[in-house]
N, C-alpha and C positions, 0 to 999 in steps of 0.2 A: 252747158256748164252752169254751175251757181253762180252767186251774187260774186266777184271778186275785187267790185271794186264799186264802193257807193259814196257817188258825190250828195253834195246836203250846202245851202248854202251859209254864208258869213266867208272867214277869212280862216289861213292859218291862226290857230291855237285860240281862234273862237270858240265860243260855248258851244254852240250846236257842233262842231266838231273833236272837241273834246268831252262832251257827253256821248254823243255817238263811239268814241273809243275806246267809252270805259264800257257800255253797253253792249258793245260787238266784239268785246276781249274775247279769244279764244277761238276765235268763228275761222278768221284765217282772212275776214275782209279788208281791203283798204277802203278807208275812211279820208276823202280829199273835198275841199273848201269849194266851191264855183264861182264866189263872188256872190253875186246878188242874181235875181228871178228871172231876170231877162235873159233870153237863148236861152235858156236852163236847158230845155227840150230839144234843140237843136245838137247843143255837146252832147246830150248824152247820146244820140241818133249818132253823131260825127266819130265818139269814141267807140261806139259799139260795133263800127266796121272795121276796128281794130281787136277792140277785144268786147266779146260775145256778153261777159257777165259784166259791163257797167248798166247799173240803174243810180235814181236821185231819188231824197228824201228832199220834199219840200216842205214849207209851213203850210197850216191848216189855211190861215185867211176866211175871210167871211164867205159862205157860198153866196153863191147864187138863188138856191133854194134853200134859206133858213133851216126850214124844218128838218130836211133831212140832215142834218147835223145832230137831231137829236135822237133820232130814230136809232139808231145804231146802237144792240147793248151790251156788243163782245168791245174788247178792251183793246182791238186788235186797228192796226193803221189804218187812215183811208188808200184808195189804193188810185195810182195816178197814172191815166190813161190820155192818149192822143188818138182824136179818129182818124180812122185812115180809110177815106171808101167805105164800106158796110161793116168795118169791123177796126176795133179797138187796138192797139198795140200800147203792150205795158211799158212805162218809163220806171215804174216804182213806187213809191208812198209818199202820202199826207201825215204829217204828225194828227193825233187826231185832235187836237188840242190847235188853239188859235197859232201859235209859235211857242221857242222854246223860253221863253221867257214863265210861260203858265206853267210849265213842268218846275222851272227853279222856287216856283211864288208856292207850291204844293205844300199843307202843312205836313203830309209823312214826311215829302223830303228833307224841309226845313229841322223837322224833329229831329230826323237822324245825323243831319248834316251838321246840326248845332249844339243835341245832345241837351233836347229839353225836355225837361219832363212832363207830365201831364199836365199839369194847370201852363205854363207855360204855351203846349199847345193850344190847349182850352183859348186863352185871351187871346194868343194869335187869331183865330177862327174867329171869335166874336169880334174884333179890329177890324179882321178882312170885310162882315158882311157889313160893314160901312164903308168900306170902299167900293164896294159892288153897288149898297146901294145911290152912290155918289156918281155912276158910271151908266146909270140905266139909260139916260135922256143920251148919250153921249153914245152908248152903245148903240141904240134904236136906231141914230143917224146916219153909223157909220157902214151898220146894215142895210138900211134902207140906201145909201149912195152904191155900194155894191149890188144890190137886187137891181136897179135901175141903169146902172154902166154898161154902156155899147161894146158889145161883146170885141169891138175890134179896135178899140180905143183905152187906153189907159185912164184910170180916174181915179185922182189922189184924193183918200178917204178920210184923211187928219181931219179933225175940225177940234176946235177948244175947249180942251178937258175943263176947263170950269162955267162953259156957259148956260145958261139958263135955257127951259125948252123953248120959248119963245124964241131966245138969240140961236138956237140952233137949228130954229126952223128959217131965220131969217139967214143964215149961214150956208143952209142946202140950195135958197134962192138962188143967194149970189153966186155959188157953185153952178148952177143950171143957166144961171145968165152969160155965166163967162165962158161956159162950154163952148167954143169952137173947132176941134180939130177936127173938120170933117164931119160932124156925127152928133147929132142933137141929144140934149139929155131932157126931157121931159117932166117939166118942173111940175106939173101937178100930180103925177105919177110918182114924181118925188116925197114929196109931200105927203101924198098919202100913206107912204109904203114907212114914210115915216110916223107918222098918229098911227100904222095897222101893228107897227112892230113895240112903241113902246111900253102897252101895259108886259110885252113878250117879256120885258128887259128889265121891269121893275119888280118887287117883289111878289112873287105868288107865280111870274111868269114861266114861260119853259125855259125860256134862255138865263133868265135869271137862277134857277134852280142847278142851271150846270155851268155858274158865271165862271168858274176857274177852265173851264175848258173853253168856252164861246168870246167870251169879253177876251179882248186883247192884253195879253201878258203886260207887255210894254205900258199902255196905260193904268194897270193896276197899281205896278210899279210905280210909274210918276204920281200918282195919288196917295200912295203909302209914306212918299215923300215929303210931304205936305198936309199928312195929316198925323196930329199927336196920338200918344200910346204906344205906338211901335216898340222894339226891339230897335234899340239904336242901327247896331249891323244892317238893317234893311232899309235904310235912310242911306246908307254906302253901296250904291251898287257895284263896283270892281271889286272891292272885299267881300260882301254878299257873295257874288260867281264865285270868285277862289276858294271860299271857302267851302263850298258846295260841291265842286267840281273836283277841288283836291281830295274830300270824302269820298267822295266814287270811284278816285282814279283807286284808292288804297284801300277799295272793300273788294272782297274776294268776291262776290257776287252782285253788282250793282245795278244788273237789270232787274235786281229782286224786290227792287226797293219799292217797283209799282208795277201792279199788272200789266200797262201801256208798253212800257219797256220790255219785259217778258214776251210780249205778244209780237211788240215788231222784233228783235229777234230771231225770236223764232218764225216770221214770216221772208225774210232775211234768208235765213239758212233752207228754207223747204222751195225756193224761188226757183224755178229753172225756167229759160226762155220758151213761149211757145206763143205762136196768135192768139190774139185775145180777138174774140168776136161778141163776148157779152158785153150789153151797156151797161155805164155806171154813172152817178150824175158828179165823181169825182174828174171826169173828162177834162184835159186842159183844153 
């Protein structure tokens, strides 16, 4: 059977769950909250011995393998697999995009959602690539602490959206220092992975060049916050969502609004269970 029931994490009448139900109108899927990342993979394994068609949409997150994040140049999910033995089994999809925060920060969305016209867009876009470039050193880190995290270990990647590279290299330290659950984090490995990724992250870099999908929504956000020029509205983030969110809910075709959307959709609807035995480096 099809997809008939796709969890996606947050909360009832969260964004990511109420984007996902303007985007999956008419498909016939139920769209239900998980809470947060953890078991994520487990529910869905637990509900599928009930019913065949539950898969999850999770957030992109920083890989593991940077690169291939950029590699990619259909518009279409990543797709989210659990090894099992020699072969794959599908849970469902990656946004492809860092979280849903990077889809609401989009200037089509914004455009359509706010009804601005072209210059309008225009300065938003030129706004934004100062906040991208305010996020480079900050990105570099937050990459480099996931490239370098023990696969069996949790490692929280926050570090402080206004510090300096310097403070942020001294910040991965004390990160690698305080590392003990079980499982060492290799602080010159750190380090390095940090100074290899950040021209990636500044301007001219690759991650830079795709920063509304790679850089973390959430911290664009918080920097948008904080820095003048703006559109008053996105200095408000709960009216920002609403007002976003209510545009979607009340467009007759709202996965139209960006190929990404179109594409998981419609990856959505063509889904029928079966082994997966191909690798992918989307693997949980």
């Amino acid at each position: 059977m099809p997809v008939s029931v796709l969890l996606c994490e947050g909360e009832d009448n969260g964004p990511d769950v109420r984007l996902l139900h303007a985007i999956l109108r008419g498909t016939g899927v139920q769209v239900e909250p998980s809470g947060g990342k953890d078991a994520f993979a487990g529910l869905i394994r637990g509900r599928r011995r009930q019913t065949p068609g539950v898969c999850g949409l999770i957030d992109g997150d920083f890989p593991r393998d940077p690169g291939a994040w950029t590699e990619a140049t259909d518009p279409g999910p990543r797709r989210w697999t659990l090894r099992q033995g020699e072969k794959r089994l599908m849970l469902g999809w990656m946004w492809r995009r860092k979280e849903v925060e990077n889809y609401l920060l989009d200037p089509d969305v914004l455009a359509r959602a706010l009804r601005w016209d072209p210059a309008a867009k225009s300065h938003y876009v030129a706004q934004l690539e100062r906040v991208f470039d305010a996020l480079g050193h900050v990105t570099a880190a937050r990459i480099a602490l996931t490239c370098c995290a023990p696969r069996r270990n949790r490692l929280e990647t926050q570090v402080r959206l206004d510090a300096t590279k310097q403070e942020l290299a001294q910040e991965l330290q004390d990160k690698a220092d305080a590392y003990t659950e079980g499982a060492r984090l290799d602080k010159d490995k750190l380090l390095q992975a940090f100074e290899r990724h950040v021209p990636d992250c500044l301007s001219g870099g690759r991650f830079r060049q795709h920063a509304l999908e790679v850089f973390a929504g959430k911290n664009i956000l918080a920097r948008i916050q904080h820095t003048p020029g703006f559109h008053p509205i996105l200095k408000r983030k709960p009216e920002l969502e609403e007002r976003i969110l209510n545009a979607l809910e009340h467009d007759a075709e709202p996965h139209s609004w960006l190929p990404e959307w179109a594409a998981l959709r419609s990856a959505v609807e063509a889904w029928m269970p079966a082994p997966e035995t191909e690798a992918t480096s989307a693997g949980a």
